[in-house]
Every structure is written in C-alpha cells, then in structure tokens.
VEXDREN-2710 file (C-alpha; in Angstrom, 1 decimal):
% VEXDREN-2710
k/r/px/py/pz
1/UNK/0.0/0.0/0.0
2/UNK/2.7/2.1/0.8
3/UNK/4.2/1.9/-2.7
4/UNK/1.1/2.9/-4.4
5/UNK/0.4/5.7/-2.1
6/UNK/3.6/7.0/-2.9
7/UNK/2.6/6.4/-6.9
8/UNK/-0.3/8.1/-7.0
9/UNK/0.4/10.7/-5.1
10/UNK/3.3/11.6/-7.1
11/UNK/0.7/11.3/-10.4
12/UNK/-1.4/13.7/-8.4
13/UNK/1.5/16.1/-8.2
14/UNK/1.9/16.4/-12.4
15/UNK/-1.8/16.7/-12.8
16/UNK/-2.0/19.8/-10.6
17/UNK/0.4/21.4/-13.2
18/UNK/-2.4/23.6/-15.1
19/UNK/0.0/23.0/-18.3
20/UNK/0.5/19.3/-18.0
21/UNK/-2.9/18.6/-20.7
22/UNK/-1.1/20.9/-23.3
23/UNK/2.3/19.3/-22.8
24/UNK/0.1/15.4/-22.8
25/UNK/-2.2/15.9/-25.1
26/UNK/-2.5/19.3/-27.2
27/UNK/0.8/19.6/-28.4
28/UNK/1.5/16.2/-29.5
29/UNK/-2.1/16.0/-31.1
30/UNK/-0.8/19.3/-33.1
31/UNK/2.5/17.8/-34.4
32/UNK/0.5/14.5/-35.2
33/UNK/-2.4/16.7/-37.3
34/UNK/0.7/18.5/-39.4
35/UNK/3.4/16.2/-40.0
36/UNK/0.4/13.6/-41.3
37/UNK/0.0/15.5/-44.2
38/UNK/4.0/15.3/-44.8
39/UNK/4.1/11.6/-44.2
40/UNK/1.0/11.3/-46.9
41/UNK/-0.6/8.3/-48.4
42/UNK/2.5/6.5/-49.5
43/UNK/0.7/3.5/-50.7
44/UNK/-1.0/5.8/-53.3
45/UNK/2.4/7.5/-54.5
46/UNK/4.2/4.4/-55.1
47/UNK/1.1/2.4/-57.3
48/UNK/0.6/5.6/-59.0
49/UNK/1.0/5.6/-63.2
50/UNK/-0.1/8.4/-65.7
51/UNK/-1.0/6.8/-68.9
52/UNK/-0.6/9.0/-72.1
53/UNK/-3.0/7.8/-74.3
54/UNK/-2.2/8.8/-77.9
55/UNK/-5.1/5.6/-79.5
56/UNK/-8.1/6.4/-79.8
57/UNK/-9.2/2.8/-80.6
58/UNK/-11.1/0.8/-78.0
59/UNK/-8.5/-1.3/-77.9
60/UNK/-6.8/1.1/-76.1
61/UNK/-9.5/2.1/-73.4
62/UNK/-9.1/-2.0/-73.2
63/UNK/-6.0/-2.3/-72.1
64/UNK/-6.2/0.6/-69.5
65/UNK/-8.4/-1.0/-68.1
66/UNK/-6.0/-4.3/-67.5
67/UNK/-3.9/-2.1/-66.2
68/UNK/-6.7/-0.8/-63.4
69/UNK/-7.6/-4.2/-62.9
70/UNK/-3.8/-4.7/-61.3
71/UNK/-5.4/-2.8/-58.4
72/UNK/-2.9/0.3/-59.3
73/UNK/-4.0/4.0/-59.9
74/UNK/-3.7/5.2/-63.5
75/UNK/-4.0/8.6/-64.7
76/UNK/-5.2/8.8/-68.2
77/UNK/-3.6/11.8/-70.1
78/UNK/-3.9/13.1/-73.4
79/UNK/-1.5/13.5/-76.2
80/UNK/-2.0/17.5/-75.1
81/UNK/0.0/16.2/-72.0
82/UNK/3.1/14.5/-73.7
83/UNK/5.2/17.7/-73.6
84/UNK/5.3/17.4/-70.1
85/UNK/5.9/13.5/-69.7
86/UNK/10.3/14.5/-69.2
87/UNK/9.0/16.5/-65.9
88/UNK/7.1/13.5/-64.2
89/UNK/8.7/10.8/-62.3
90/UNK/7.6/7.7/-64.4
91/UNK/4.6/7.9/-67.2
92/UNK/3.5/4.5/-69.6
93/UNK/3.2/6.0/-73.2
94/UNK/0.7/4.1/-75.6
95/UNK/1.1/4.7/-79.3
96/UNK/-0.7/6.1/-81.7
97/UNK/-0.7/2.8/-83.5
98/UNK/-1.2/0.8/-80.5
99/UNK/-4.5/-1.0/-81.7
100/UNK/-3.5/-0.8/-85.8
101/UNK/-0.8/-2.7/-85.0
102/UNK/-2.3/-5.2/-82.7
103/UNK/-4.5/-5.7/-85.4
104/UNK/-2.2/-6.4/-88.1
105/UNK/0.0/-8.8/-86.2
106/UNK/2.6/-6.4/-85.8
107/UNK/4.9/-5.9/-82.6
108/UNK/4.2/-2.3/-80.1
109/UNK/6.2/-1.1/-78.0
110/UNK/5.1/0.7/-74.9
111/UNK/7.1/3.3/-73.6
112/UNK/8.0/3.6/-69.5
113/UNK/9.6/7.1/-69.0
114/UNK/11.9/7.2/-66.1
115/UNK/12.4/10.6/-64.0
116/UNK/14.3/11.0/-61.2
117/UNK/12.1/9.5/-58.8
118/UNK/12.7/6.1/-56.3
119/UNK/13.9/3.0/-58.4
120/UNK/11.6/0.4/-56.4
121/UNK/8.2/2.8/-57.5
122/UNK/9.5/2.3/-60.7
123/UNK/10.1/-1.0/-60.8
124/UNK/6.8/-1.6/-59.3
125/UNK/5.2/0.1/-62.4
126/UNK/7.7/-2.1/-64.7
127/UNK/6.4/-5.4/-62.5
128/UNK/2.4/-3.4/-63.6
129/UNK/3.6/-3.6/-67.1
130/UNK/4.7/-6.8/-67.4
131/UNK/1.5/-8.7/-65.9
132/UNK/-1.0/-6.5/-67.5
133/UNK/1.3/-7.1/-71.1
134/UNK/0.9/-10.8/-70.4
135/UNK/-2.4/-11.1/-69.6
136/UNK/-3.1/-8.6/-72.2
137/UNK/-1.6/-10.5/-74.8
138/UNK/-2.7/-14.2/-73.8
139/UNK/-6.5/-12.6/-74.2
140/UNK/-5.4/-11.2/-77.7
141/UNK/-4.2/-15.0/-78.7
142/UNK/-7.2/-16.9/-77.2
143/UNK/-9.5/-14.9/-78.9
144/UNK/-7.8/-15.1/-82.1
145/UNK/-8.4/-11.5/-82.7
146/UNK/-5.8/-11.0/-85.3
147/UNK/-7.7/-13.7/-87.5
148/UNK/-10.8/-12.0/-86.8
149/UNK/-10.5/-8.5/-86.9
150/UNK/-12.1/-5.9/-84.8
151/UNK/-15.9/-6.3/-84.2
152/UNK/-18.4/-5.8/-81.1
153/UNK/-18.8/-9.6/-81.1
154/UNK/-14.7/-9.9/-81.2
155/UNK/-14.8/-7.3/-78.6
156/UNK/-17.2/-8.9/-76.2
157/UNK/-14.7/-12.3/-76.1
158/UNK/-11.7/-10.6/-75.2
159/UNK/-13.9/-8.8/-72.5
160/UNK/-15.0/-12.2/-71.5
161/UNK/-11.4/-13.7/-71.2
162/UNK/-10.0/-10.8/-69.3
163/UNK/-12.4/-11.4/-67.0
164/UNK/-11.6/-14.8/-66.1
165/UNK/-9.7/-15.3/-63.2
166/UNK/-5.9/-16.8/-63.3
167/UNK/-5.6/-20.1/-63.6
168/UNK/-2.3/-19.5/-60.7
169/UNK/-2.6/-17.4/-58.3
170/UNK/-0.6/-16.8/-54.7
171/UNK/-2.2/-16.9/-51.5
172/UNK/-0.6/-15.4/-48.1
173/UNK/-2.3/-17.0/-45.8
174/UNK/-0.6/-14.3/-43.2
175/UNK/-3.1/-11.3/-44.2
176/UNK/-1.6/-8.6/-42.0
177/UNK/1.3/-8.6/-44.5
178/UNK/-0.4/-7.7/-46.9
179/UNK/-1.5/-4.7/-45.7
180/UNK/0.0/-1.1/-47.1
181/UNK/2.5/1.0/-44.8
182/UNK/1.1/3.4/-42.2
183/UNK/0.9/6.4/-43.9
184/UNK/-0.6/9.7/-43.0
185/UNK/-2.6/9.9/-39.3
186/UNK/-1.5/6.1/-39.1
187/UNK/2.3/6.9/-39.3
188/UNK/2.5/10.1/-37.3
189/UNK/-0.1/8.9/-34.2
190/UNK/2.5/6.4/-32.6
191/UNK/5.4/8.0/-33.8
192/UNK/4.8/10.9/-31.9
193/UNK/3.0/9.4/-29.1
194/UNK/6.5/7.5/-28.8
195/UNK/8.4/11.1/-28.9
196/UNK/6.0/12.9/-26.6
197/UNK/5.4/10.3/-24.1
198/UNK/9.7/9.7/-23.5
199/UNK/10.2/13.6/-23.2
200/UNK/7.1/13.9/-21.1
201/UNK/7.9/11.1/-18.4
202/UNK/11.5/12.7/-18.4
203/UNK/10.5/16.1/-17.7
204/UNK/7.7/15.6/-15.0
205/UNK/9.5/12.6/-13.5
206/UNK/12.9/14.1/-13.3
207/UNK/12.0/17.5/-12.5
208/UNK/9.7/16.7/-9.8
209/UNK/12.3/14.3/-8.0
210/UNK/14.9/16.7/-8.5
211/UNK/12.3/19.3/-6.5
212/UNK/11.3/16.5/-3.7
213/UNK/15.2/15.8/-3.7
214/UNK/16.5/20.0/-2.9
215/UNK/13.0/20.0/-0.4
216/UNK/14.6/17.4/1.4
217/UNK/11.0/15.3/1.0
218/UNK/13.1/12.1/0.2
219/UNK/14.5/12.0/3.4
220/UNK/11.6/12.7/5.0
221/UNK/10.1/9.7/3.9
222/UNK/12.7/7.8/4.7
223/UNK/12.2/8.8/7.9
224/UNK/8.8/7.7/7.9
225/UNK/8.0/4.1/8.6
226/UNK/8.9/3.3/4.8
227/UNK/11.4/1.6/3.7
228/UNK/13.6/2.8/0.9
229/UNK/13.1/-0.5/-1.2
230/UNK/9.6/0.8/-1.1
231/UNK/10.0/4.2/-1.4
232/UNK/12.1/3.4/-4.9
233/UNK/9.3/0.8/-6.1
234/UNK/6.6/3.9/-5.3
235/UNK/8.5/6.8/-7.1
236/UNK/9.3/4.0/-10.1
237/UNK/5.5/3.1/-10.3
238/UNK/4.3/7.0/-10.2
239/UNK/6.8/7.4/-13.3
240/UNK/5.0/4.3/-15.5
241/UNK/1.9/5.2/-14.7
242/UNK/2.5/8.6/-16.0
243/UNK/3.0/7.5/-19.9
244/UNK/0.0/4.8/-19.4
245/UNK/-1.9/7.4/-18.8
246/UNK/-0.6/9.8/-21.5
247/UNK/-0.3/6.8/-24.0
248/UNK/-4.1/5.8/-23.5
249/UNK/-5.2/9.5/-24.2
250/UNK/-3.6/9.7/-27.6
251/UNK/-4.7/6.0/-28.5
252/UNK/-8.3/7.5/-27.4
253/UNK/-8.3/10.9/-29.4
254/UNK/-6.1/9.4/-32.0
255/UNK/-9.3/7.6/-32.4
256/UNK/-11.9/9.3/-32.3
257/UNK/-10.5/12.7/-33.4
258/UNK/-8.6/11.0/-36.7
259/UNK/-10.4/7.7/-36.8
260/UNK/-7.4/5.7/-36.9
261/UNK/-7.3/2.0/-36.6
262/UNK/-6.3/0.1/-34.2
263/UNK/-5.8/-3.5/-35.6
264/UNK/-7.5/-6.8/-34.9
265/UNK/-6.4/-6.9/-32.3
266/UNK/-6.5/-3.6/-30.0
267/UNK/-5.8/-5.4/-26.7
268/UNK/-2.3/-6.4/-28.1
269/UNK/-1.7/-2.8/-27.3
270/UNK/-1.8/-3.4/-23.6
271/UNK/1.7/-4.9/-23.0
272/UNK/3.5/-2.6/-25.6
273/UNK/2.5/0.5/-23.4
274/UNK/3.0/-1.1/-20.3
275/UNK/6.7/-1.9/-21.4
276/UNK/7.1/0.8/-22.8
277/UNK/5.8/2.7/-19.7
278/UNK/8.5/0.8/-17.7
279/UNK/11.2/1.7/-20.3
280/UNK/10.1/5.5/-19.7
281/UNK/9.7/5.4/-15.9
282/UNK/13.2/4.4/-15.3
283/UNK/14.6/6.9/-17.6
284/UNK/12.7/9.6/-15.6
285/UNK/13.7/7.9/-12.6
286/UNK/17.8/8.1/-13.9
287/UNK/16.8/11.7/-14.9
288/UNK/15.6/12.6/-11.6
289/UNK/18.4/10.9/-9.5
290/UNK/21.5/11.3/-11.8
291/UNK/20.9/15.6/-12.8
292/UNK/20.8/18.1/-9.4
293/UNK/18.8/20.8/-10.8
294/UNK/15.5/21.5/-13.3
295/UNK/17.6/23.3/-15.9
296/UNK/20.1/20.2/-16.1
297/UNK/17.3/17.8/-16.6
298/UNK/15.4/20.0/-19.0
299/UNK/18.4/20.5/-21.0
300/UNK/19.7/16.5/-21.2
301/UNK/16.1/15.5/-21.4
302/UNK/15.3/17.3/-24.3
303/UNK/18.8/16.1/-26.3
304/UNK/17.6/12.5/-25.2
305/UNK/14.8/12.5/-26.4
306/UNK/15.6/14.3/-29.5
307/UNK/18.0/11.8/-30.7
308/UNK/16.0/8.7/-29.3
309/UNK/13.2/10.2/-31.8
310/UNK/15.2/11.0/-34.7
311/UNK/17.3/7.4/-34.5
312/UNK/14.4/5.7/-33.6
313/UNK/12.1/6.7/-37.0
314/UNK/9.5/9.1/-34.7
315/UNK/10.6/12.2/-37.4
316/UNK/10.4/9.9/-40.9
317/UNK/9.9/6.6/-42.0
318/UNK/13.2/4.5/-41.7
319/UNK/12.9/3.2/-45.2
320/UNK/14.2/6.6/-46.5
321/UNK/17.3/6.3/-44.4
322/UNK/20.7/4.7/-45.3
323/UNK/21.1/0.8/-43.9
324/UNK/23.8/2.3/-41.3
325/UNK/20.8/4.1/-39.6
326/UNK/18.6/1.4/-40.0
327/UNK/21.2/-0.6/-38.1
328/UNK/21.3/2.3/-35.5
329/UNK/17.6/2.4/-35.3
330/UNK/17.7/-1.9/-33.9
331/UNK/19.5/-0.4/-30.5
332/UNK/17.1/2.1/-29.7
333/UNK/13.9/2.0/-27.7
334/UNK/11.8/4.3/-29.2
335/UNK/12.3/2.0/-32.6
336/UNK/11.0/-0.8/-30.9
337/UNK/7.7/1.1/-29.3
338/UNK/7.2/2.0/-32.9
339/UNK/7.5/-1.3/-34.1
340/UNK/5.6/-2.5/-31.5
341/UNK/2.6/0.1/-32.0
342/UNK/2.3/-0.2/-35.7
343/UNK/2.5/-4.4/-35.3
344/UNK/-1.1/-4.0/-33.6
345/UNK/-2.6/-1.2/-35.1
346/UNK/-1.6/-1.0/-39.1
347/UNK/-0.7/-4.4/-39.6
348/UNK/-2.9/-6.7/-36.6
349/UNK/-0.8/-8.5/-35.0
350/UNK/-2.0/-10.1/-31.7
351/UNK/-0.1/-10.8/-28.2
352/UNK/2.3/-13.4/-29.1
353/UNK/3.5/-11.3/-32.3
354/UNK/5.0/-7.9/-29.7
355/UNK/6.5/-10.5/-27.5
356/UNK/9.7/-9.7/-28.8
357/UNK/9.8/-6.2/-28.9
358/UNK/8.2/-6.0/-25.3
359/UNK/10.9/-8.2/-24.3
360/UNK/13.0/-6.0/-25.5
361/UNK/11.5/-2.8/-24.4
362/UNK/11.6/-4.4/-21.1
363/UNK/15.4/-5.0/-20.9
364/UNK/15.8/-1.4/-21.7
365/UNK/14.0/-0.5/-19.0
366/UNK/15.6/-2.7/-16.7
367/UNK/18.9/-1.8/-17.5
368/UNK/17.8/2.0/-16.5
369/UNK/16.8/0.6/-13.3
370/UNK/19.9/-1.0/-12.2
371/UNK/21.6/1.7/-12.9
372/UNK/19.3/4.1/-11.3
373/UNK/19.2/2.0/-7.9
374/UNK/22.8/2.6/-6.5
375/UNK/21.9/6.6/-7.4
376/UNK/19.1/6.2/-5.6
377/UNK/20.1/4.3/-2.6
378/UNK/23.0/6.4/-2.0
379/UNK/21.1/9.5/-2.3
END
C-alpha cells in the first residue's frame, strides 16, 4: 500500500500542473495533425501511373483498363499532356498505332519514362507492365483476334477472357502482410505518441524528483516508517503510470479525433505500453536521480529525447534512411515502441507477435533501473 500511495500521489502532483494537458495531449495531437499530411498516403504514391494515351481505338481504353484491374492508380492523359511527360517521375506512353498494329500482327512497344524518382516505384510500375502485357496478350491470342478483326462480337470475347480469373494465383495465408505502410494519421499517431510520451515522463518525472530531492521530501520519507526498497518501487511506479496514462489518451483521441485503426487486435496494445511505460519510468527515474537541478534535466532531457526520436524513426519513415541508420535504429527504444505500436494497429498483430519487442522494451528498461538504484540508494 505504501508503494502505491507513494505512486499516486506523485501522479497527483503532475496533474495539478495547469499546463500538463497541453504538454500530454495538445501539443502532441498538433504535431500528429501537421506532420500527417508530410508523411502522406505513401501506398498511393508508389502504385501511382499516368498513362498518355495517344489511340483512340477501343482497344486502347481496353488495355487501360487491365492495367486498373492490377489494383494500381492510373491517370489517363492526353496526347496535349506529352510535352510534359520529361517532368514526371515515371509515365507508360501508348502509341498512336497501338490497336493498328495489334490488329495487323505487328509488334508495339510501350514506352516507360523514367524521372528522377525512387527506383523500387519504378520497378513496381515495370512489374504493372509486365503482368497486364501478359495477360493482355494471352487474351489477344485466345481470342484469335488478329484472324478475326475488330468487331463488337470480337470485342465482347476478349472482355470475356480478361475477365476470367488466373488459372495460378498466390495466397498469403498471413493477411496482415499484406497490408499497405502506415501512412498519414496512421504513421504520425504512434510515432509521436513515442516522442511525446519519452520527453514527457522525463520532464515531470525528473524535475519533480529533483524538486522532492532539494525539499529534502526524500529523506523525510525515509524517515517515515517506509522503507527505501519501497520508497524506490513507489516513485518508479508513479513514473509508469505517467506515460500509461498519457499513452491511453492519444490512443483514445487518436481515435476518435482522426479515426485511426487500431488493428485486430487492440488489446495487443496493452503490453506494448506497459513496457514501454517501464522503459520511460526508469529513464525519468535516472533523470531525476543522476541531474541536481531542473535546468540540467530540461536540458539532457530534451537532447535525449531528440536523438531517441530522430534514430528511432518518430521524425520519418526508416525506409528513406541509409542501412547504417537502419542498423542504428535496432539499438534504440523508441524503434522498438514503434515497431511495436504499428505491429497491432496497421498491420494486426495479436499478443504473441509484440513479445519480442516487449521483451526488449523491457530489458531497456531494466537496464535503467539498475543503474538508477545505487543513485538512488546512495542519495
């Protein structure tokens, strides 16, 4: 009882500070509403594929279609737009002669313009090209349209046999995986709740030990019939509960306010924070026992913070980085509270799945414990 006494009245403490729901909840809400739109629908962007369509055939409108039916966007343009194909990052170019050819047995080539944007979205619209090409052309050659010629009934059968499904297709039975990246409210919610929630727990739990600490208010309790073990345990406890409570009001207006998703699994979400919530406690608790003033702790628990965010992926997605800082990233915490996060709520992982990264998490924390426990006892 003693410990949680101690716990909650230290939680008591930081919600008498008339500031501590901007600092929770306002500001982080804030950074999540304008960095979304930086973070963007990245799905979209990389399936995107303006089509200059110089045919006027229906042969043509055809084979756009196929290329729809690959469940990428396509942008049809005009041969007004061509001018302007050097300037985009990556435009498919039918020709004029696209259907006469076709017709007559003869070979087309498609065009692919390349700009100067990411390699892998371009090779995802090469990878487009290539199964709607083949599928494309298998149609063509079952329905014998070059013997044929063009007609509504010869029109109707390759309709038909585009719409048949595949004879071979690939199932992953692991559905999850198949979901897009978090993009947009999705990325930015739990990467700043991550940023926010370590810089929070570091300012209120240092700075107010560091205030109990110069009031002598420490001592005084050891004084009372409390024993230091417990006295540690209480101040550690008052520090987790701190981001659990900050974490579950982002997760709540992250919901409601920007409708994001948590998974198939929202309860998976329970030992993530609480790890995480331990990993944050103790570095408050270090904070608070290792720094002697408010300014030192501001100060060191800003830069912390900072770099545990910017390593970690809280500021971008960690697919833009070089490998050497994706190696960095595997040694931080705050990468793993993000992995963790995003596991459950963009790609529905359940418990067993954030076992690792709670483990992890955990071990963090612990670490921080150990090392805050000689500080603590001595002091």
């Amino acid at each position: 009882m003693n410990v949680l006494r101690i716990a909650l009245n230290d939680v008591r403490v930081v919600l008498k500070d008339r500031m501590v729901l901007v600092w929770w909840l306002a500001m982080p809400l804030a950074f999540v509403f304008m960095f979304s739109f930086m973070a963007g629908d990245r799905t979209q962007d990389g399936t995107w594929l303006p089509v200059v369509k110089l045919d006027d055939h229906e042969l043509a409108d055809i084979f756009i279609d196929q290329l729809r039916a690959e469940k990428y966007w396509i942008e049809v343009k005009t041969a007004a737009d061509e001018p302007a194909v050097r300037d985009w990052v990556r435009a498919a170019v039918i020709p004029a002669t696209f259907s006469s050819d076709i017709l007559a047995g003869e070979r087309v080539d498609l065009t692919l313009t390349k700009g100067q944007g990411s390699p892998e979205k371009l090779l995802a619209a090469q990878t487009l090209l290539v199964r709607a090409l083949i599928r494309f052309n298998g149609a063509v050659a079952a329905v014998d349209l070059i013997e044929r010629g063009w007609s509504e009934e010869a029109k109707q059968d390759l309709l038909a046999e585009l719409a048949k499904p595949s004879q071979l297709t690939v199932v992953n039975e692991q559905h999850f995986s198949l979901r897009p990246p978090p993009s947009g409210f999705a990325f930015t919610l739990p990467a700043y709740l991550v940023m926010f929630v370590m810089m929070m727990t570091v300012m209120y739990g240092g700075i107010t030990l560091v205030y109990e600490r110069s009031q002598k208010r420490i001592q005084r309790l050891v004084a009372a019939p409390v024993s230091v073990p417990e006295i540690f345990a209480g101040k550690m406890l008052g520090r987790m509960l701190q981001p659990v409570l900050q974490g579950g009001l982002l997760i709540l207006a992250g919901v409601t306010i920007f409708r994001v998703n948590l998974g198939d699994h929202p309860s998976a979400l329970i030992p993530v924070i609480l790890c995480f919530a331990f990993f944050c406690g103790a570095l408050g608790l270090l904070f608070g026992v290792l720094f002697r003033t408010e300014q030192q702790v501001n100060g060191f628990g800003v830069l912390a913070t900072m770099v545990l965010a910017a390593l970690g992926g809280c500021w971008w997605p960690l697919d833009v980085v070089p490998q050497t800082f994706k190696t960095i990233a595997l040694f931080t915490p705050s990468y793993w509270a993000i992995q963790g996060l995003h596991d459950v709520m963009s790609f529905g992982k359940s418990w067993p799945d954030v076992l690792p990264e709670c483990a992890i998490l955990a071990a963090f924390g612990a670490v921080l414990t150990a090392i805050a426990i000689p500080l603590f006892h001595w002091e």
